[in-house]
N, C-alpha and C positions, 0 to 999 in steps of 0.2 A: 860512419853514420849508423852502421846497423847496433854500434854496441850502445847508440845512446838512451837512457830509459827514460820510462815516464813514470807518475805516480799515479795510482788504480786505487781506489777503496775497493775494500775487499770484505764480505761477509763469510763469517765463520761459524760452523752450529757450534764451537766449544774450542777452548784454548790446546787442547789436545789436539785435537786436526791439524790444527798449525805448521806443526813440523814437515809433517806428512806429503802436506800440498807445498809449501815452501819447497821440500827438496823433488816433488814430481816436475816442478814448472824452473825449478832453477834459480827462482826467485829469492829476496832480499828483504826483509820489513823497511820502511822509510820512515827512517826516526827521527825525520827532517820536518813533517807534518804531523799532524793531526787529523782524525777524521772529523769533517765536519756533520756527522751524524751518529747519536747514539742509538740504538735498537735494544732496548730491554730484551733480557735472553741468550740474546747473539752475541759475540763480537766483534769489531769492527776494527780492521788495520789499515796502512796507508802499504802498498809493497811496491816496489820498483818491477815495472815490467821493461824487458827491452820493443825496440822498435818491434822487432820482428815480430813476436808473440803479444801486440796491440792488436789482433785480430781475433774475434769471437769463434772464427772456423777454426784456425791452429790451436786456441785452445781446447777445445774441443775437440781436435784429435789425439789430444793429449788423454781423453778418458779418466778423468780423477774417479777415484775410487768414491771420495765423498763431495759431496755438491758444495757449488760455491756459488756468492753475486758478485759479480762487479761491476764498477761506476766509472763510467769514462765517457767524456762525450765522443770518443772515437767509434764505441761500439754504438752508437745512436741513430748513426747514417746505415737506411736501407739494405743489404746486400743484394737480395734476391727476391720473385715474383711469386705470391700468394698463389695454390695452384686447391682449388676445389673445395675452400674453408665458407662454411656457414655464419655470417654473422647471429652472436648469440649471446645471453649474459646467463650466467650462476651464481648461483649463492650457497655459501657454505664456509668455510674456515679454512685456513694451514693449519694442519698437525705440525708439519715440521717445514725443513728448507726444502723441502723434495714433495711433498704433498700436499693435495687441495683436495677437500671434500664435497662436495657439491649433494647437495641436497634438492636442490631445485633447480630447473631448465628451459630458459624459454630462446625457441631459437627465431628467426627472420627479424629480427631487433635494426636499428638506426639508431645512429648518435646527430645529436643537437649539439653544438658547443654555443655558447651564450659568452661571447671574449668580454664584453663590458664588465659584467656582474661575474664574471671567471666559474661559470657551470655549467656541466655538463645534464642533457637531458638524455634518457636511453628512452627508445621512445617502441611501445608494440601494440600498434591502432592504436585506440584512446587513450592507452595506460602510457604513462608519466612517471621516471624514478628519477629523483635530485641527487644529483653529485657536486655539493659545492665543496669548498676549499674547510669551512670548518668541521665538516663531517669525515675529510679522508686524510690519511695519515702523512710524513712526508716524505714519503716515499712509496716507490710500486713498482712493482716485478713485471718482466717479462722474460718470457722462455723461448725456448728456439722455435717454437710449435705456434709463437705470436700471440700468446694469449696475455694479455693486460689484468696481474691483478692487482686488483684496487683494495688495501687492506683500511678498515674503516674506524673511526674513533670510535662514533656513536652511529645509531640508526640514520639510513638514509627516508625521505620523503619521498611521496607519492603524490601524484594527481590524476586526474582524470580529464577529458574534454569533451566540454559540449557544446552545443551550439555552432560547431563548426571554428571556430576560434577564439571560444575561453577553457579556461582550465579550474578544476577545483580540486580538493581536499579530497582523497580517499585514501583506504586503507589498507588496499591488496594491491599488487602487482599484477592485473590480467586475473582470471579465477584459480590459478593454480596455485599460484607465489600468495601465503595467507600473510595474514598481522604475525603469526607468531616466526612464520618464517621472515620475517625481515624485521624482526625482534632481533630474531638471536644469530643473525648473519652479520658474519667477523671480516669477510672477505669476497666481494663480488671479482669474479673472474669474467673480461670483455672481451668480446673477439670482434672484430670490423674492419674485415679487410681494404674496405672504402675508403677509412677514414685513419688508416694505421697511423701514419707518417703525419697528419695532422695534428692527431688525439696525441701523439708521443710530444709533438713541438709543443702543445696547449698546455702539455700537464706540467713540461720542464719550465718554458718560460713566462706562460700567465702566472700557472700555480704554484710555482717555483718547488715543485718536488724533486725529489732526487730519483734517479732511474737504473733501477740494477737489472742486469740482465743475468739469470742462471744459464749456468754452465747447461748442469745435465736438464732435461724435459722435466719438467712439473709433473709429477702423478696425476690425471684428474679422474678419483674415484667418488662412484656414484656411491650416497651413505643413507642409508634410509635412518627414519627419525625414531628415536629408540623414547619412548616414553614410563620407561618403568623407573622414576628417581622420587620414588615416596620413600617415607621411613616406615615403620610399622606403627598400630596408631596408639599406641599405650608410651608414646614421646609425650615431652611435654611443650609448650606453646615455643618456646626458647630452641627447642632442636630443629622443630621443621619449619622455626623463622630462618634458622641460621643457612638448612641447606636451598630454601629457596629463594633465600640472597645470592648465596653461590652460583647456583642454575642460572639467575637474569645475566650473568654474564656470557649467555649463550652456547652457541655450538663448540665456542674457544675451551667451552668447561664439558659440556653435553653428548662431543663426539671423544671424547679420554674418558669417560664413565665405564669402565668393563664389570661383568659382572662382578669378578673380584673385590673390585674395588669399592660397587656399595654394598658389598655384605661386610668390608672393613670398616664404611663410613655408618652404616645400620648398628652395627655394634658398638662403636664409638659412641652413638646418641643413644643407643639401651644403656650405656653404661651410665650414661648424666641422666639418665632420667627424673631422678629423684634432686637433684641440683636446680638451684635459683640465682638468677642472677645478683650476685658480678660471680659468681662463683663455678657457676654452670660450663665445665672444660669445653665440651664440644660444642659449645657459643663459642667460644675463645679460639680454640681450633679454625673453626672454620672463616672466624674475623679474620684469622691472619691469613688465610688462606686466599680467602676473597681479593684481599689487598695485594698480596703481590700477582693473582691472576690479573686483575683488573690490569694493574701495569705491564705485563707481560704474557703478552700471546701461544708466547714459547712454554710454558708454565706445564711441566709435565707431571698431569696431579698426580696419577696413580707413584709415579716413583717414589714422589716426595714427600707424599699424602705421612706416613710414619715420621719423617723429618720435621713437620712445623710443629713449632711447640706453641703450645696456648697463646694467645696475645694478655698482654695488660690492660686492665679496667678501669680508669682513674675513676677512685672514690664518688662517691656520688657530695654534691658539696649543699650546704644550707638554702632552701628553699628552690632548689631544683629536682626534676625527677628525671631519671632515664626512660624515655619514651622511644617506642618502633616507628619509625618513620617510612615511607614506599613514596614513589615518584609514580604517579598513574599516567601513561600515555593512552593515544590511541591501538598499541601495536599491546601494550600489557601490562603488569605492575615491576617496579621494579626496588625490593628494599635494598633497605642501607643498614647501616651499622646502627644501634641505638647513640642517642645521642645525648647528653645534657641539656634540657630546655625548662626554661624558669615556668615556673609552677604555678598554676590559678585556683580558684575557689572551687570548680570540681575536681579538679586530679588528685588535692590536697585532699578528698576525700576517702583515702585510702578503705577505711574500713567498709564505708558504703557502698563504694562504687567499684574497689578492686585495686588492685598496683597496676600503676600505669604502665609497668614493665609488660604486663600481660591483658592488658583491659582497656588500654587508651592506642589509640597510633593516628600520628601525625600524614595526611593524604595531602600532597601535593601534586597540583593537575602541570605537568607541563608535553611541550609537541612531542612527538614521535623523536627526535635531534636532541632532547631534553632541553630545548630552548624556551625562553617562556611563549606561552600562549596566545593565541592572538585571533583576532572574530573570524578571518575565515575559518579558523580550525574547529573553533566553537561553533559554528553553522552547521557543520559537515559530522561532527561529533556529537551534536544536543541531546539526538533522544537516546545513546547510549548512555549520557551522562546524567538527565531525568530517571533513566532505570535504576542506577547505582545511589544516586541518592535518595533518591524514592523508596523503594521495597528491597530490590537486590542486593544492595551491601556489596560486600568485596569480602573474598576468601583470603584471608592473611593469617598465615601457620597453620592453616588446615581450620583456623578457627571462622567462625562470620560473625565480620562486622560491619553496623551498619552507621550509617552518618547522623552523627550526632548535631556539628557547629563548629563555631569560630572565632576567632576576636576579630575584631573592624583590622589591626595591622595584617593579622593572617591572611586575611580575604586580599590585601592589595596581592600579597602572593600568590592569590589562588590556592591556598591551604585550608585544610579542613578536618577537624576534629573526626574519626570512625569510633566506635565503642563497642567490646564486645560484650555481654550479657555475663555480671557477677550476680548479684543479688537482684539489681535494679535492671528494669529496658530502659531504653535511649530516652521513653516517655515518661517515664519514673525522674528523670535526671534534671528533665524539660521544666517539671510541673514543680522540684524542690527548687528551683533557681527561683519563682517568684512566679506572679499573677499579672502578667502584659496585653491580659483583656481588652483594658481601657485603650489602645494603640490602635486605632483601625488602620492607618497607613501599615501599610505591608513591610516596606524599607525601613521605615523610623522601627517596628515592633522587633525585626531582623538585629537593627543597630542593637536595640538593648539589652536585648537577648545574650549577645554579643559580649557587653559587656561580662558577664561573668567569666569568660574564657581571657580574660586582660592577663597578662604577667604580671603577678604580683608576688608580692611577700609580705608574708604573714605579721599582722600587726597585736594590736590592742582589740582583745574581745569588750563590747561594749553594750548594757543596756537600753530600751527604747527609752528609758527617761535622760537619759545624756545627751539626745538628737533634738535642738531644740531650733524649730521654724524661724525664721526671719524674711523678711519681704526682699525683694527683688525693686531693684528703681531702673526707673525708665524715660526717656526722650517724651517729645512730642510726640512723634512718627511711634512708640513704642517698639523702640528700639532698646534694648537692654545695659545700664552700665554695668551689670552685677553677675552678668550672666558667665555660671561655675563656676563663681568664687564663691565662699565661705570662710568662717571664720574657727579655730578653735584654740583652748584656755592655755596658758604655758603650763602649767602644771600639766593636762594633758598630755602635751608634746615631751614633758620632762625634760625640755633640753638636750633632748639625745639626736635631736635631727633639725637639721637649719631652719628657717622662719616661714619657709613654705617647701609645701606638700603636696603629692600630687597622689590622688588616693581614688578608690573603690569603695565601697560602702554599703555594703546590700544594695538599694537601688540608685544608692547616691552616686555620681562621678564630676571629677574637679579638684582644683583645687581648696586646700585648707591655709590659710594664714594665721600667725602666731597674731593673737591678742590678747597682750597685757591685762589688757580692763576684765576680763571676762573671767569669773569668780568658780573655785573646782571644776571638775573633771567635763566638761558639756563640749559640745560644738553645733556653730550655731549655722543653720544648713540654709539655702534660702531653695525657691519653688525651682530654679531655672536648673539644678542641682539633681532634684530628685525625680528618675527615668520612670523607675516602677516600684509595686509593692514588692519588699524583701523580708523574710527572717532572718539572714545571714547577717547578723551587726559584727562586724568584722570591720576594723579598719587593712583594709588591703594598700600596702606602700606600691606606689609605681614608680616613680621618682620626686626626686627633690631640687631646691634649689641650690647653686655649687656654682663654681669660677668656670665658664666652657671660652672656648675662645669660638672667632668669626672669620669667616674668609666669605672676597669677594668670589662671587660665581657669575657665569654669563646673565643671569637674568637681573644681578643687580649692577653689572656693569652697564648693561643694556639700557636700564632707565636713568641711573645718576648721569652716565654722558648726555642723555638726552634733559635733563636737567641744568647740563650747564660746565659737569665737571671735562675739563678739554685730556686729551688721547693722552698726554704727556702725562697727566697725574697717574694712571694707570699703569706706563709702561714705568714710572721710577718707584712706583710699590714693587711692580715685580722684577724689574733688577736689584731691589734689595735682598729680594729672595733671592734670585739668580745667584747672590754672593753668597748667602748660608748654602744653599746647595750646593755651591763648585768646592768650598770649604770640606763640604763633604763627601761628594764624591769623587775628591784626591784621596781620600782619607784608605787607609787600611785596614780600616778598623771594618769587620762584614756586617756587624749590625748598623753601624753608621752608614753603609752601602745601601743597604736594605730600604732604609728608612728613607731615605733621600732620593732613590730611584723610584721608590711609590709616589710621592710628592714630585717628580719632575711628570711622571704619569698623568695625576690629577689635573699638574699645571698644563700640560699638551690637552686632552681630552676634554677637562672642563673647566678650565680657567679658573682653577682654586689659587688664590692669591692668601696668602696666610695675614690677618692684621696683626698688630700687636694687640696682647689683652692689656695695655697698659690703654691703649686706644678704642675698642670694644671688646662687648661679650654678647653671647646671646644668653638672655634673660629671661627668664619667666613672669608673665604679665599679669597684675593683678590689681586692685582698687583701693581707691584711696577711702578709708571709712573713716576719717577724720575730719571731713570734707572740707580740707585748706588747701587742694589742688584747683588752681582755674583752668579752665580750658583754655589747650596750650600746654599747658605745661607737663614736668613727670619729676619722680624724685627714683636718683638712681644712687644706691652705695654698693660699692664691690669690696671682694675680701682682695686687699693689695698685700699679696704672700713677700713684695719686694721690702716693702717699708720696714720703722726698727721694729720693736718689740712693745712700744709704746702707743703706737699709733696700727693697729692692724687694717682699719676698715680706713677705706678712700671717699667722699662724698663726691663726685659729677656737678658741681654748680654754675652758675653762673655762664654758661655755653649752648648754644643751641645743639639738637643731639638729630641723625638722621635713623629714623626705626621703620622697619616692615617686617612684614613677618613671610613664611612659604607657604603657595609659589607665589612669587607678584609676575602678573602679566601687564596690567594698567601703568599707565604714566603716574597715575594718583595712589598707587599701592604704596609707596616712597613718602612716607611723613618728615616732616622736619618740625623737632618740638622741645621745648625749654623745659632745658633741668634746672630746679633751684634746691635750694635747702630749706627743709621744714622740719624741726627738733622735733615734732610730735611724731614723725615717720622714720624715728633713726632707730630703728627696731628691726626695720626693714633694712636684710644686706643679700645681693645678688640677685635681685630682681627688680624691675622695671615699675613704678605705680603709675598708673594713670587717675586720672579726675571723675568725676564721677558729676561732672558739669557741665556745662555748653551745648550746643545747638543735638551732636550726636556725642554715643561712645569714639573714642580714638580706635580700637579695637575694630571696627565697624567701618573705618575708613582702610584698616589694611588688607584687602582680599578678606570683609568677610571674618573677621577673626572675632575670638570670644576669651575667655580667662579662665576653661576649664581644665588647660594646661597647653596652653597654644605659648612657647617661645620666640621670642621678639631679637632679631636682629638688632642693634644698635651699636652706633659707632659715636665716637666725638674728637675724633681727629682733628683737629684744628687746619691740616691742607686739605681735608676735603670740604669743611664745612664753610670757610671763606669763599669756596669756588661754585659755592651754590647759591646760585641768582634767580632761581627761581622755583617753585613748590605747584605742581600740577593740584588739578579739584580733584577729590574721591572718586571712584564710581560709583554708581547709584544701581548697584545690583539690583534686582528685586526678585527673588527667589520665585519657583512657580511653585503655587498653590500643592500643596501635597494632593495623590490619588487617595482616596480612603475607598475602602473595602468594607463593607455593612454587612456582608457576610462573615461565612466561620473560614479560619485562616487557617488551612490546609498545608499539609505540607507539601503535596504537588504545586500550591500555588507559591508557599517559598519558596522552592525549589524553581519553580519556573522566571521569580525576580533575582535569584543568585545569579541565575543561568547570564540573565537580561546584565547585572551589575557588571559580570563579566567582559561581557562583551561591549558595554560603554567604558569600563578600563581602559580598553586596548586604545581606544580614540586619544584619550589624554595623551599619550606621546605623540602622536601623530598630529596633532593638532598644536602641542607647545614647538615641536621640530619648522613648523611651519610659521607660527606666531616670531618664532626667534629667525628666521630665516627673510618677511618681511619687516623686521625691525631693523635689521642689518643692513639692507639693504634700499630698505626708507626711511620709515621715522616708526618708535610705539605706537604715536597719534594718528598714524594713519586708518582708514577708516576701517579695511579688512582687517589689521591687527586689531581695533579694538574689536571688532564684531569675533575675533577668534577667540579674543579673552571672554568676553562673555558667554563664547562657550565651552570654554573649558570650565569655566566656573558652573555652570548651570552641568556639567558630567559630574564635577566634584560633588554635586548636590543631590545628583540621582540616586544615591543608593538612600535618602534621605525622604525627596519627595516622587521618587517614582516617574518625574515627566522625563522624558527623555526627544530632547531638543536635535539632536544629531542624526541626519539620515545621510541615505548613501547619498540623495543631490547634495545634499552639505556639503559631504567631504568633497565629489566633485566640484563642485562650485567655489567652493574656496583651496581650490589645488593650488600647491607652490611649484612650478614649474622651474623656474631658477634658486640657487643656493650660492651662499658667498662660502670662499675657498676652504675657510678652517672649520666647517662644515663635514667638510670630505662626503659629500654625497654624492654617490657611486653611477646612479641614474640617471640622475640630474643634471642639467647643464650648469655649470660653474663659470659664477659674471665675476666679476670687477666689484670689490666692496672695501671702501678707506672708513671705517667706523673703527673703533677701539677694540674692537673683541680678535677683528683682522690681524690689523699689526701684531697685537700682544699672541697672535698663534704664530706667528713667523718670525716671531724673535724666538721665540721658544723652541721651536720645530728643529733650525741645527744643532743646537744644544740637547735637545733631548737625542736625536740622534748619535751625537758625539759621545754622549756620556751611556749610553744604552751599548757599544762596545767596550769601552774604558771598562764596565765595570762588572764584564766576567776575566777580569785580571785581580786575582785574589793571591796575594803573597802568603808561603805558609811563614807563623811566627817563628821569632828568634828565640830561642832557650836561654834566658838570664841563667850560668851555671850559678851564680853567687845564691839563687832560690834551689839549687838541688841541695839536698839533705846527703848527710852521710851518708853511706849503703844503701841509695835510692835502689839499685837492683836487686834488691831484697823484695820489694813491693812491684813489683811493675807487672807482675803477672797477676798479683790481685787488682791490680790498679785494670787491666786488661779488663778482667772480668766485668768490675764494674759499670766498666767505660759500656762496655758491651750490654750490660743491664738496662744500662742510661740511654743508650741508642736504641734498642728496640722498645723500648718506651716513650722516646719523642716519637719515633717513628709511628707511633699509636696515634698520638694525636699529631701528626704531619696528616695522616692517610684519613681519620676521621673528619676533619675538617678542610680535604683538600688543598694541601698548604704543597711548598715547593723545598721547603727548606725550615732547619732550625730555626733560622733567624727573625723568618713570619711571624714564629711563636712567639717570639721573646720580642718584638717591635710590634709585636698587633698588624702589620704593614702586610693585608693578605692582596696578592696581588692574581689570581686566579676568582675568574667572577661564582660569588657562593652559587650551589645549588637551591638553596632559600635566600632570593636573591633581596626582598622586601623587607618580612620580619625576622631579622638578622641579625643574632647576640652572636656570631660565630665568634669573636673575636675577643669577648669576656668571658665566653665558659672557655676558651682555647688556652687563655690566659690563667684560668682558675686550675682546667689540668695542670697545665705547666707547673703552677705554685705548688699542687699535689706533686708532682713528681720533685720538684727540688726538695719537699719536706720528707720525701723516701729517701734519697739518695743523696 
């Protein structure tokens, strides 16, 4: 019995050790397993231990010369009794497998464990520090000395308690532990004698960490905070961007700083001084640098500091600019890499306003966790956040900049335009976009403002006499059919861009549609169109109209069931899918992996159902000016890529079609409306017309919509459409009254309705999770779901008119205390719910499951020799090279855009949630690198 072994993971600082400690212990590698953990840095083996030496004292009399971890649940059980230890936690980093640095000390602490929600609270008097599962890594050390340490992804959270038992938002740890010290802590170290043996079961089987125990004792040295990582200041904006990216990755970077080494990294950045970007080495340096510290803790800069060679730049591509982007928390700022981000009417202002490389930077507000934002934090945060945008600014590269704006998509990110001082101030920039005087609502004057920071691309410079008025029509109720559409001449458009357009225009915004009749170069704008006065006549493109396909999602499954369509028609859509995805992930092929494991994702999480585009698209919505549509009806032509050569464009006729547009909450968002054929509208391809007739706009029956480029779900499936018995009334929203301001519009006071916009954001989720939660569960019709819909609608409106309908009894009072199961809500009690959204998550759940192991099994390929060339080994050492050029160059854009793999790139399939999680091109400039780098190499 004693010779029989087991199998131990084993942490190694370096493949060298290896030997060393294999022949000290006597030991064997286990080439039988696998580790089921990798550790960037380290390495990680499987080794056979015998019985006898499954004990952490015998090894341990063993003395290794150099330290090790190992993972056994053998070593996990207790041996012996705590004798005179202080509970206490720290904060500070591992240098290496053998040391912890400790920066900060607070000792008489208590642990909270919270098993439902899986966290941990360290609790000392009122101060509150959050240890949940996606802030800590997976795994954590313990040493014979019992100390827990906790090695951390991102920043952990804080609270405070008052009143005796509630807790809020703050930003220190006690007075000692500041923002920056729990900024740049890599590693809390726990001690709690009390709670050893629980805290060890909580972290293994709630939080499913892995648990290594070191051989030798943990160093824990006390490190004081070393602040001297300036450059000298004749750098240029690019140097001391680059090293105070580096520095946010904390003490992991801050305690390996010697002085050696920044008089190496101070000379490296004198040497670029005169360097601009993409060209600028010690930009490039220090990119790559950043990227693999970020990934690896172990990252020993001083060694290797002389080893990283510059990173790659991909080209900058057609109406993009490379902009500096920072993540601002409560704890500190923290930049990133510059990044490609499509370009507006001021950035394209290069000569005015400066290269956005050094003059523009993208501020996005997220928690201390880097998670998005949310009103308690914004409570607790305000009037730090009133300072910065107000007067204070933000120091980025040694330079100040202060808050300029934003576009309406940016804001849902909580993003925000900073600018540093070229020629023009922030008020010079303010005063050239236009004259928004006439706006007294605070939110509407924000909105428009707004507009000029739109991504756009550069169109057709255009004179005022080419801008020619036309009316606007309207309902009884003066309700708008026309509203942001307009009209402009084909000679205009020149045939270079499909039949509709979705543009900017000095003050104009909306859509543009192609009309024949309309004689040289004009377009004909109408009032609902134009926001404010502009000199900018620029046609700005935002997009266009194009073939997009449609998938069902919860909120439209939600209401057509309750219309009529029965559970079955939904579950055999998505076993149709079920069959293209199992097709594919058999498949061998890793981009067909890739692509198919994102898609089973979607299908688990949000019930994306893929339709056929033969069956819908979503369309772009605009007006009928022929006025041969009755109310009722729509004319739809799509471009059919299947058809011969003869017939390109499909006509929709004769069939009733179901259209909404996003979000629909109401039973009445769901239209159902006749496509026919009208010759005089066959100009019109991939997009939706409506009538410009009847009682209201159709547009106005779906959540509220309008035509100044709002896209229109529609489907004409023929099984869904016979199964629909019934068509719910509109709602009858009725917007509140805008706040207006009769005074001078300050910017404390827009700064103070940004602050407000914010914080009614956070509501919209909280409030559709709750709307989708009693629909499930009831009906849409029920009376608290509608009263939820109407206010989520009445938030979506807030930043608009200013009222703001939502208070804390709201939310109280419309709390969802139960949740149905494919919910997975963690708090909440979980009922019993037979609705369609149910079943179709539980059909889905073992299969994503099953297939979510299946498919880290990646076969490497077979070599066809009949494709080898004569004397291939003539080339295979250039071929190396290459190979190697081409790898650290995906690798550029893997790490810029947070991807996991190759394959993300090349399938667009990013399955890591962006850090710009709202206004998110990640996936077209990812795509545009990528094209860049096939056409280098």
């Amino acid at each position: 019995m004693t010779n029989q072994t087991n199998s131990v993971t084993v942490v190694f600082n370096s493949d060298k050790d290896i030997p060393s400690i294999l022949e000290k212990f006597g030991n064997v590698i286990d080439k039988t397993q696998s580790p089921s953990i990798n550790i960037s840095g380290l390495i990680v083996r499987r080794v056979l231990f015998t019985n006898q030496m499954l004990n952490l004292c015998e090894i341990r009399k063993v003395r290794p010369l150099i330290n090790i971890w190992l993972n056994h649940d053998e070593f996990n059980v207790l041996k012996r009794q705590f004798m005179h230890i202080i509970p206490s936690i720290s904060f500070g980093s591992i240098t290496d497998m053998s040391t912890f640095n400790s920066h900060k000390k607070i000792d008489g602490i208590s642990v909270k464990i919270v098993n439902n929600r899986k966290e941990i609270f360290v609790i000392k008097q009122k101060a509150r520090i959050l240890l949940s599962m996606d802030c800590l890594e997976k795994y954590f050390i313990i040493d014979q000395n019992y100390h827990f340490f906790l090695l951390l992804k991102k920043p952990a959270r804080c609270f405070e308690e008052f009143d005796g038992k509630y807790l809020r938002r703050c930003f220190v740890y006690t007075e000692e532990v500041t923002s920056i010290d729990l900024a740049d802590t890599s590693v809390i170290c726990l001690t709690d004698p009390s709670s050893y043996q629980t805290l060890m079961k909580f972290l293994i089987d709630k939080m499913q960490l892995q648990c290594f125990h070191s051989v030798s004792p943990i160093k824990i040295q006390d490190k004081a905070a070393n602040t001297d990582f300036k450059l000298l200041g004749d750098n240029n904006f690019l140097a001391h961007y680059a090293l105070e990216m580096v520095l946010s990755l904390g003490y992991n970077i801050k305690d390996r700083l010697t002085t050696a080494l920044m008089t190496k990294i101070k000379q490296s950045a004198f040497e670029s001084r005169k360097e601009q970007y993409p060209e600028h080495r010690f930009y490039r340096q220090m990119i790559a640098i950043y990227h693999i510290a970020r990934k690896n803790r172990f990252f020993n800069f001083e060694i290797e500091f002389d080893k990283i060679e510059p990173q790659w730049i991909p080209p900058k591509q057609p109406s993009y600019d490379y902009v500096p982007r920072i993540f601002l928390t409560p704890y500190g700022q923290y930049p990133r890499p510059l990044k490609q981000l499509r370009g507006n009417r001021v950035l394209r202002q290069h000569d005015e306003f400066g290269p956005a490389t050094e003059h523009f930077c993208r501020v996005t507000l997220r928690d201390c966790d880097m998670n998005l934002i949310q009103s308690d934090l914004i409570q607790s945060w305000r009037q730090q956040l009133q300072n910065i945008l107000n007067n204070q600014g933000l120091i980025i590269g040694r330079s100040p900049f202060h808050f300029l704006l934003f576009s309406n998509s940016q804001l849902r990110d909580a993003s925000f335009y900073f600018y540093h001082k070229y020629k023009y101030t922030v008020d010079h920039i303010l005063q050239w976009m236009g004259n928004f005087n006439h706006e007294k609502a605070i939110g509407t004057r924000i909105a428009r403002m707004a507009q000029c920071f739109t991504s756009t691309t550069h169109g057709i410079n255009l004179q005022s006499k080419q801008l020619i008025p036309i009316p606007d029509l309207f309902d009884a109720k003066n309700r708008c059919f026309t509203d942001g559409c307009g009209k402009i001449s084909s000679l205009l458009l020149r045939k270079r861009l499909p039949c509709v357009i979705q543009i900017r225009c000095g003050g104009l915004k909306g859509t543009l549609v192609e009309s024949p009749d309309l004689q040289g170069d004009v377009i004909h704008y109408r009032p609902s169109q134009l926001k404010f006065e502009s000199n900018h006549l620029v046609i700005e493109l935002m997009n266009y109209s194009k073939p997009k396909s449609i998938s069902f999602n919860r909120q439209v499954i939600t209401l057509l069931e309750h219309m009529g369509i029965p559970t079955s028609m939904f579950i055999e859509f998505q076993n149709r899918f079920h069959k293209k995805l199992s097709m594919g992930l058999i498949s061998q092929n890793h981009r067909c992996l890739t692509f198919c494991r994102k898609r089973l994702q979607q299908l688990l999480e949000k019930t994306h159902i893929p339709i056929s585009m033969s069956d819908g698209r979503m369309l772009y919505g605009i007006v009928d000016e022929t006025y041969t549509l009755e109310y009722g009806e729509v004319f739809i032509q799509i471009t059919d890529e299947k058809s011969d050569h003869n017939k390109k464009y499909r006509i929709i006729c004769e069939t009733n079609v179901i259209v909404r547009r996003m979000p629909c909450h109401h039973p009445g968002d769901i239209r159902v409306l006749r496509a026919v054929d009208k010759p005089c509208l066959h100009h019109y391809v991939d997009c939706i017309v409506f009538p410009v007739k009847g009682p209201r706009p159709h547009s106005t029956e779906m959540a509220g919509g309008d035509y100044d480029g709002d896209e229109y779900w529609t489907c004409w499936s023929s099984e869904l459409i016979q199964q629909i018995p019934q068509m719910n009334e509109p709602a009858e929203y009725a917007a509140p009254e805008k706040t207006l301001f009769e005074g001078e519009h300050t910017k404390s006071k827009q700064v103070e309705f940004i602050l407000d916009i914010l914080m009614n954001r956070c509501n919209i989720g909280i409030l559709s999770r709750r709307h989708l939660a009693i629909c499930a569960l009831k009906s849409p019709d029920n009376s608290k779901a509608l009263k939820i819909a109407q206010f989520i609608s009445d938030t979506l409106d807030f930043p608009k008119t200013g009222v703001n309908s939502i208070t804390e009894e709201i939310l109280q009072q419309y709390n969802v205390h139960e949740y149905p199961g494919f919910m997975k809500n963690k708090t909440k009690e979980t009922v019993r719910c037979d609705k369609a959204l149910n079943h179709l998550f539980h059909e889905v759940e073992d299969l994503h499951s099953y297939h979510s192991s299946c498919t880290e099994i990646i076969r490497k390929p077979i070599i066809d020799p009949d494709f080898l060339i004569v004397e291939f080994e003539k080339y295979i050492k250039q071929a190396e090279r290459d190979y190697a050029n081409y790898c650290n160059k995906m690798w550029t854009i893997i790490n810029t855009y947070g991807l996991n793999d190759e394959t993300e790139v090349i399938t667009r399939c990013h399955f890591n949630i962006p850090e710009e999680s709202s206004n998110n091109e990640d996936a077209e400039t990812a795509g545009q690198d990528f094209r860049a780098l096939r056409a280098e190499t």
